[in-house]
C-alpha distance (Angstrom), angle and dihedral (degrees) to the residues before:
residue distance angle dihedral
X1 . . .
X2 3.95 . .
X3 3.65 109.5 .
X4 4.07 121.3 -176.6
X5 3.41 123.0 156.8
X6 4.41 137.5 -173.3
X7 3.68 146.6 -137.4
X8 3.52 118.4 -166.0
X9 4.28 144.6 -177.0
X10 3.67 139.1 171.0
X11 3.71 126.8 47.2
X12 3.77 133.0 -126.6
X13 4.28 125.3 89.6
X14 3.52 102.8 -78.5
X15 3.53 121.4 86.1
X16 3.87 125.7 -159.4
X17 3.70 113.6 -160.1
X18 3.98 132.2 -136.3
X19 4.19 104.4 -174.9
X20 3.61 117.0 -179.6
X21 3.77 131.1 144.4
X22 3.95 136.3 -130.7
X23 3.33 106.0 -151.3
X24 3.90 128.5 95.8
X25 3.65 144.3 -163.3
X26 3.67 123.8 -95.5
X27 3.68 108.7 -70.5
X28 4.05 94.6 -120.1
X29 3.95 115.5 -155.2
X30 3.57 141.0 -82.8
X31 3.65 94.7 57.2
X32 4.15 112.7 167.6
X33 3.94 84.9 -146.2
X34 3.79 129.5 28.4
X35 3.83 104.5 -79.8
X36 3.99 93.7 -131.7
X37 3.82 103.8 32.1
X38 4.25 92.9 88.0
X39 4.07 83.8 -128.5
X40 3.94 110.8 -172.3
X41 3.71 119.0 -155.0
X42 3.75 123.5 153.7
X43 4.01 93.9 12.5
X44 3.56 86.4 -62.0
X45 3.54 127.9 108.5
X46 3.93 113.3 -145.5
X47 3.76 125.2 -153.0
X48 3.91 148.2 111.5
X49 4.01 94.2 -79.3
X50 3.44 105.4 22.9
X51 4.19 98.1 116.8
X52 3.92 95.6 10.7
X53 3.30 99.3 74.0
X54 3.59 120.8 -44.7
X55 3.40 115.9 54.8
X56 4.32 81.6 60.1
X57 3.13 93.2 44.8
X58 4.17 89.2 56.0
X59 3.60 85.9 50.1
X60 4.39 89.7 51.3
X61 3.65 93.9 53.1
X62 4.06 94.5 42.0
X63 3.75 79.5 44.6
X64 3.97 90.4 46.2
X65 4.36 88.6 55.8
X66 3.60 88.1 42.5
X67 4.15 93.6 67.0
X68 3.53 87.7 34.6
X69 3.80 102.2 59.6
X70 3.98 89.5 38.5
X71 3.73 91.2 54.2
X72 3.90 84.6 50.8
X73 3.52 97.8 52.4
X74 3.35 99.9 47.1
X75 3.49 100.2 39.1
X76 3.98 94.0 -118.4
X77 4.02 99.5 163.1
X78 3.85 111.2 -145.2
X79 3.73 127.0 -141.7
X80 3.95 98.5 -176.5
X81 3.39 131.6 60.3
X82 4.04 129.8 -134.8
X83 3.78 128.7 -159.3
X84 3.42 137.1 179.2
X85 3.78 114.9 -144.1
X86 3.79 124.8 -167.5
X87 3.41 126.4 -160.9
X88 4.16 125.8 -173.6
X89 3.62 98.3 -156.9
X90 3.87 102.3 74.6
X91 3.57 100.9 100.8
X92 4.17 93.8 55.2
X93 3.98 116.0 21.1
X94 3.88 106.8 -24.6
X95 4.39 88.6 -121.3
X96 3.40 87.2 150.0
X97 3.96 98.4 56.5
X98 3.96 87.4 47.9
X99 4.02 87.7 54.6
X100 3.49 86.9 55.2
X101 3.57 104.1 52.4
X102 3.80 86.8 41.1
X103 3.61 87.6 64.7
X104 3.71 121.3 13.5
X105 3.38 137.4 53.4
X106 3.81 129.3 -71.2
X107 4.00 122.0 -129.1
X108 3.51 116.3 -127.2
X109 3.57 94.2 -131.4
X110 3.91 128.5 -14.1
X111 3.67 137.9 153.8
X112 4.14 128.7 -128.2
X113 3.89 122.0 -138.7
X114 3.49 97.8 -139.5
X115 3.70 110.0 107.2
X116 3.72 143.1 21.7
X117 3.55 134.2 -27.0
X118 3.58 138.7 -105.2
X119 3.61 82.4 50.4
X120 3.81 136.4 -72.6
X121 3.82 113.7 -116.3
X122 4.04 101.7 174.2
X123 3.76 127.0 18.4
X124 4.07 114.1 -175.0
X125 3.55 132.1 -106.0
X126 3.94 113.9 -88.5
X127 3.95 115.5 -148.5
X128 3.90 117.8 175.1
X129 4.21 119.4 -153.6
X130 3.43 125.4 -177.9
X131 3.99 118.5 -165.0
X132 3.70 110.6 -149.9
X133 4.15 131.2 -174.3
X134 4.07 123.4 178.6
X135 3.40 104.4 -123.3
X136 3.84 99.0 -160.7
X137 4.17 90.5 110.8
X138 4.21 92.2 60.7
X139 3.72 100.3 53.9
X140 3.36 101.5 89.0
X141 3.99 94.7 48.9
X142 3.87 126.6 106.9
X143 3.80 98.3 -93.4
X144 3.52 111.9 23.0
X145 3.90 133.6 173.9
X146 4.11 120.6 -113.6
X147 3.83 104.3 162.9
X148 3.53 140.2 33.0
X149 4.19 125.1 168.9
X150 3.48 121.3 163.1
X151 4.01 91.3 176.7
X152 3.66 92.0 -94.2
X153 3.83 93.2 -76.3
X154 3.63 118.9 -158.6
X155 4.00 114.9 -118.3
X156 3.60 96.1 -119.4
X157 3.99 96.7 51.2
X158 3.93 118.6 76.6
X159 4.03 99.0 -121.4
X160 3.65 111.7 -119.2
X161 3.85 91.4 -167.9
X162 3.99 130.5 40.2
X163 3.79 120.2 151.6
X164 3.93 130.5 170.2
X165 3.91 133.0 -176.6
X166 4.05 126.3 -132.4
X167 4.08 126.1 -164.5
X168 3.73 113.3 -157.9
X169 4.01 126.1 -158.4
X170 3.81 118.8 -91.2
X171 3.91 91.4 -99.2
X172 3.50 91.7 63.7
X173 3.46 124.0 74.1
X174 3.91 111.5 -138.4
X175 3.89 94.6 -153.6
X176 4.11 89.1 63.6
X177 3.92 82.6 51.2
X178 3.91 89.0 51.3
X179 3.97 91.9 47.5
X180 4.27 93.3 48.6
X181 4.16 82.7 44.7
X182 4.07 88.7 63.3
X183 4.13 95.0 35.3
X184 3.96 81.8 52.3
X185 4.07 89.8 43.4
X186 3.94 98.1 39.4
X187 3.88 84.4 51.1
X188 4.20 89.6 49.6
X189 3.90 91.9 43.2
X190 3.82 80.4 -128.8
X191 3.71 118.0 159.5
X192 4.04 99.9 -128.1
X193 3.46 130.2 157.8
X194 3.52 128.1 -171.2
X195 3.48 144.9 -162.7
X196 3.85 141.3 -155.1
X197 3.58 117.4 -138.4
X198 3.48 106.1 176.3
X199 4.13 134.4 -32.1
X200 3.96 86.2 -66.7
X201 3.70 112.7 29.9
X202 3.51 134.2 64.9
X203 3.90 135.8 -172.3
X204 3.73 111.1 -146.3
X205 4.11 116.3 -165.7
X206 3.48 129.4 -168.8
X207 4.09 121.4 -165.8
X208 3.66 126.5 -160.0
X209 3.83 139.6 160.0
X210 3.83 122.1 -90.8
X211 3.75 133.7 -127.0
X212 3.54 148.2 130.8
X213 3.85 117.7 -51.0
X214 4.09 80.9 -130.5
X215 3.34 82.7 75.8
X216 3.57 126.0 27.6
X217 3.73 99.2 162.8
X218 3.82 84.7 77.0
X219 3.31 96.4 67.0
X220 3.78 149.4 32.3
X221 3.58 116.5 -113.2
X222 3.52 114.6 -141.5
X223 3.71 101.2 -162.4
X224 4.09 91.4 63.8
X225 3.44 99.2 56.3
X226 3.91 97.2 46.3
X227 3.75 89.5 52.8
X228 3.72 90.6 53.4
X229 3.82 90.4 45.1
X230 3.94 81.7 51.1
X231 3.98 97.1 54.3
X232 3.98 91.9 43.9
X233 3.73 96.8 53.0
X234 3.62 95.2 42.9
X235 3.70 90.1 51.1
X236 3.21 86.6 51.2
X237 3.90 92.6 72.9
X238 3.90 93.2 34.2
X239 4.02 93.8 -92.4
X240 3.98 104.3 139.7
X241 4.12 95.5 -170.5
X242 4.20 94.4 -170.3
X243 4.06 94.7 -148.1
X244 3.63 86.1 61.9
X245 3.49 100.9 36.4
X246 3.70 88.2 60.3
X247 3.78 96.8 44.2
X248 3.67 90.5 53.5
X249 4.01 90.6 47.1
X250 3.64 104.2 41.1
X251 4.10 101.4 18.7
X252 3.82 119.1 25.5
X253 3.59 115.8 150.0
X254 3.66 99.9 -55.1
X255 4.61 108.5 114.2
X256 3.72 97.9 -152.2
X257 3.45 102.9 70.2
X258 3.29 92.3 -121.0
X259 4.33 105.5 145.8
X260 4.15 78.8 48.8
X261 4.08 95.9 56.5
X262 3.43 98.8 -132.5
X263 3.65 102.1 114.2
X264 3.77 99.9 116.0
X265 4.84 94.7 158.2
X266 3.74 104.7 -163.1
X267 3.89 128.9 169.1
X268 3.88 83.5 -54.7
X269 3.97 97.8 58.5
X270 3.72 135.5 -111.6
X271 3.75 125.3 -23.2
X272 4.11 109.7 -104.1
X273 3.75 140.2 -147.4
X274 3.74 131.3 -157.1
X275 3.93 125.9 -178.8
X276 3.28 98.6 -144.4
X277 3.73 121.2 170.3
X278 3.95 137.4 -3.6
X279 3.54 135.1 -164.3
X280 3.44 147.6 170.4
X281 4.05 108.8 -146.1
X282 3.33 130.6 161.5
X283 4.02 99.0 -9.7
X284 4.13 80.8 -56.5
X285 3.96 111.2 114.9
X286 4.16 109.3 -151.4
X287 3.46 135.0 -163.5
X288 3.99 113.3 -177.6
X289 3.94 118.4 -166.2
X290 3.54 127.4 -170.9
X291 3.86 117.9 -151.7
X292 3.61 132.5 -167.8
X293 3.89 103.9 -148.5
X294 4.27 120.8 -158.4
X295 4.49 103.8 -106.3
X296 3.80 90.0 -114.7
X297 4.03 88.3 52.0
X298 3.86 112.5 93.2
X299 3.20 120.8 -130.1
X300 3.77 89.1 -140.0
X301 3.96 84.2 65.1
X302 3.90 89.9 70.8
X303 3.75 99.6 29.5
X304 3.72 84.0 59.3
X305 3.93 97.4 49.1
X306 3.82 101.7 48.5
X307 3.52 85.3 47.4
X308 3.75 87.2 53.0
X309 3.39 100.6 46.5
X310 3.54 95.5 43.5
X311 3.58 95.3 54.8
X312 4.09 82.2 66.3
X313 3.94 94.7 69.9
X314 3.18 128.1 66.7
X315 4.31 119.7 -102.6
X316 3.85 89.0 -9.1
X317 3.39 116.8 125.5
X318 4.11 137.1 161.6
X319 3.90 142.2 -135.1
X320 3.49 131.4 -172.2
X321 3.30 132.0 -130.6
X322 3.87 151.6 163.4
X323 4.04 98.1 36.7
X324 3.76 127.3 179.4
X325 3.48 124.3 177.4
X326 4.28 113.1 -125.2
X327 4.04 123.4 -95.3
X328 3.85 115.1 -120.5
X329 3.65 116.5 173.2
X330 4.15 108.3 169.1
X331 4.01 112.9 -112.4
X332 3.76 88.1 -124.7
X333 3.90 93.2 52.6
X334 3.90 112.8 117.7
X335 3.77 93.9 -118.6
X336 4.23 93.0 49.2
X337 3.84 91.1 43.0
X338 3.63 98.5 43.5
X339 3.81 96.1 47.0
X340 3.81 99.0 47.0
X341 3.88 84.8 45.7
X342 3.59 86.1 55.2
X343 3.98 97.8 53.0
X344 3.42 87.9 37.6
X345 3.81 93.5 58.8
X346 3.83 98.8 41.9
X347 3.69 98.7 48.4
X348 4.20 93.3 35.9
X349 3.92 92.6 -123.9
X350 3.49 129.1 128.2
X351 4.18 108.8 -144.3
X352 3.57 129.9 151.7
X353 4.45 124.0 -124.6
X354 3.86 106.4 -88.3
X355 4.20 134.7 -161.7
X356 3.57 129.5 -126.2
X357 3.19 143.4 -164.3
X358 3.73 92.7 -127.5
X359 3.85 133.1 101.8
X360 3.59 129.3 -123.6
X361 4.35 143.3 174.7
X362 4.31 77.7 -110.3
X363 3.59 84.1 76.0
X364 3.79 90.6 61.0
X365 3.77 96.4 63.6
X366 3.71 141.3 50.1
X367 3.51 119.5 -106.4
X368 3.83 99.8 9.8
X369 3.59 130.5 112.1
X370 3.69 139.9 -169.7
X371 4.03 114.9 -98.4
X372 4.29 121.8 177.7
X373 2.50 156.2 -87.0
X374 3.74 91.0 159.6
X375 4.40 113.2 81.3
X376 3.73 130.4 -130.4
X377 3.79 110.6 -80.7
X378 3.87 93.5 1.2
X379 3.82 121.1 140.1
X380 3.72 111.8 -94.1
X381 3.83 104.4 -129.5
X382 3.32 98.8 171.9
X383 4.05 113.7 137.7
X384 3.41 88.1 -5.5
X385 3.80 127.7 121.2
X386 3.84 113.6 -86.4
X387 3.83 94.8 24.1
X388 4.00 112.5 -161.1
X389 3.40 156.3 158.0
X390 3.35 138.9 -166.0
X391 3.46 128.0 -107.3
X392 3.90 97.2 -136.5
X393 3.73 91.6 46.2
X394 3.62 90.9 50.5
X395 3.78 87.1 49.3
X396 3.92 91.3 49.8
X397 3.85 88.6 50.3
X398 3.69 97.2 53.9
X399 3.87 86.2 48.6
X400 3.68 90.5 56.5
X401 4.01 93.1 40.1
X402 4.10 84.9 61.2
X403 3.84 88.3 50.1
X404 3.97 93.3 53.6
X405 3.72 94.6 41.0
X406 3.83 92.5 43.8
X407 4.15 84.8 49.2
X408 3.88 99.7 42.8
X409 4.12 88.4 43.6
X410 3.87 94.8 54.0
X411 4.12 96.3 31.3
């Protein structure tokens, strides 16, 4: 179920719009602290949320009562409203910001702290294929797959963890298929682990480093490299399995799309590519990407070459999924100018609106834009393991929060 929720002040007919989202990713492993305990060490307070999206959204609300108790005190009479709306459906399929606009009402103009500061004036397009092969034909061959769980990653998280399990026939003894698994893996510099199970079965793991699908090149996605290991060892025995004979042709582990000639970078940046999920359902094998596609890029332009290039391998097939058209607010708009003048003025910088390649509730509404809580040059920890933010940036946020609200309330 879709579940978003509001807090609103002021009076008047105009509504200015604060959209940010309460839900999280899963929390991964190898944390330092516990992922959901809100531990604070170092002025920083670590946990799965913290930067992406609650810990801004804290500093909205206590933002929010801010403006409200000056405008009290002194008597400032408001003709505008502003709400806060949270949603807990960003993270998957954003149902609960379509329930919203089904049924309440739409801010004129609004911002979303879910992002970077100065402000965030164009975030790309996001288009979601999946490449899918029944796999009914390969189960009676010498090696064949039985298992695949890659932890139920999220799409727009680079998996650190995918693993699958393979049973070979009697005549084939499953400790020569572990040794060719780690020639093929010392060759790849892959870190894969396996695991015998018993004299036919074999549990192959693959480890990588988790981040945000945003930004695949800081991380290593697991899922990648075990379907290459996959197509190499069976080739190896003569098995040509087309889903990952395309992936290795046309994918591989390169995140800008690059072997698929898509890559169009505008204003907005480079085109990118996250493996994000694979599964083996129903006799169907499943590979699920999730791209982040430049705003002057159709979306026709990759609809058309996975189609394409699927139509090349035999009982493979695609479907597309999870769409969202890209943000572009101009830099000379009054919400883009006023909110990077804002930033600008508080912290005594002087930095220009940027794109990314991430995806936020601003996207949902005309005439908003994402704005923080995350700083010029600061580490993006966003889905990553060991989450934080500081305390004092949180603190600086919130004081510029009261500024725009103050600004957009009175304008």
């Amino acid at each position: 179920m879709a579940i978003v929720g509001y807090i609103e002040f002021g009076s008047g007919s105009e509504l200015i719009g604060i959209i940010g989202h309460l839900d999280v990713v899963p929390e991964g492993e190898n944390w330092t602290y516990p992922p959901f305990e809100a531990k604070i060490v170092d002025n920083k307070i670590y946990g799965r949320g913290s930067i992406d999206d609650k810990g801004p959204v804290i500093a909205s609300l206590y933002a929010m009562k801010a403006v409200m108790d000056y405008c009290d005190t002194n008597s400032i009479k408001l003709n505008k409203r502003v709400r806060l709306i949270l949603g807990l459906n960003e993270e998957r399929d954003w149902k609960c910001i379509d329930y919203y606009k089904n049924h309440e009402e739409i801010p004129s103009i609004g911002f979303s702290p879910d992002a970077d500061f100065p402000c965030i004036y164009a975030e790309k397009g996001l288009i979601s294929p999946s490449i899918i092969m029944n796999y009914s034909n390969y189960k009676d061959k010498d090696i064949t797959l039985t298992n695949i769980d890659c932890n139920n990653n999220p799409l727009n998280v680079v998996p650190k963890y995918c693993s699958c399990t393979i049973k070979t026939k009697k005549d084939i003894d499953i400790n020569d298929v572990n040794k060719i698994i780690k020639n093929i893996t010392l060759a790849s510099n892959f870190n894969i682990v396996t695991e015998i199970i018993n004299n036919n079965e074999l549990k192959i793991i693959s480890h990588g480093i988790q981040s945000h699908a945003a930004h695949p090149d800081q991380g290593i996605n697991a899922i990648s490299r075990l379907i290459i290991i996959l197509d190499k060892l069976f080739k190896y025995y003569n098995i040509v399995i087309p889903i990952f004979d395309l992936f290795t042709k046309y994918i591989g582990i390169n995140f800008n799309g690059q072997k698929l000639n898509i890559n169009i970078p505008d204003e907005s940046g480079q085109l990118t590519l996250n493996v994000g999920n694979f599964y083996f359902e129903n006799n169907d094998l499943k590979i699920g990407f999730n791209l982040r596609v430049p705003i002057n890029t159709e979306f026709e332009l990759v609809e058309n070459k996975f189609s394409s290039i699927c139509q090349k391998f035999e009982n493979v097939h695609c479907e597309f999924t999870g769409i969202k058209e890209p943000l572009y607010v101009s830099k000379d708009s009054y919400l883009v100018k006023t909110l990077c003048e804002i930033y600008n003025q508080y912290t005594n910088s002087n930095v220009e609106p940027i794109a990314i390649g991430g995806a936020t509730y601003a996207r949902a509404f005309n005439n908003c834009i994402s704005f923080g809580a995350n700083l010029p040059g600061q580490k993006d920890m966003c889905h990553q393991t060991d989450e934080y933010i500081s305390i004092d940036n949180l603190m600086l946020a919130c004081n510029i929060y009261c500024q725009a609200i103050y600004k957009l309330l009175l304008r």
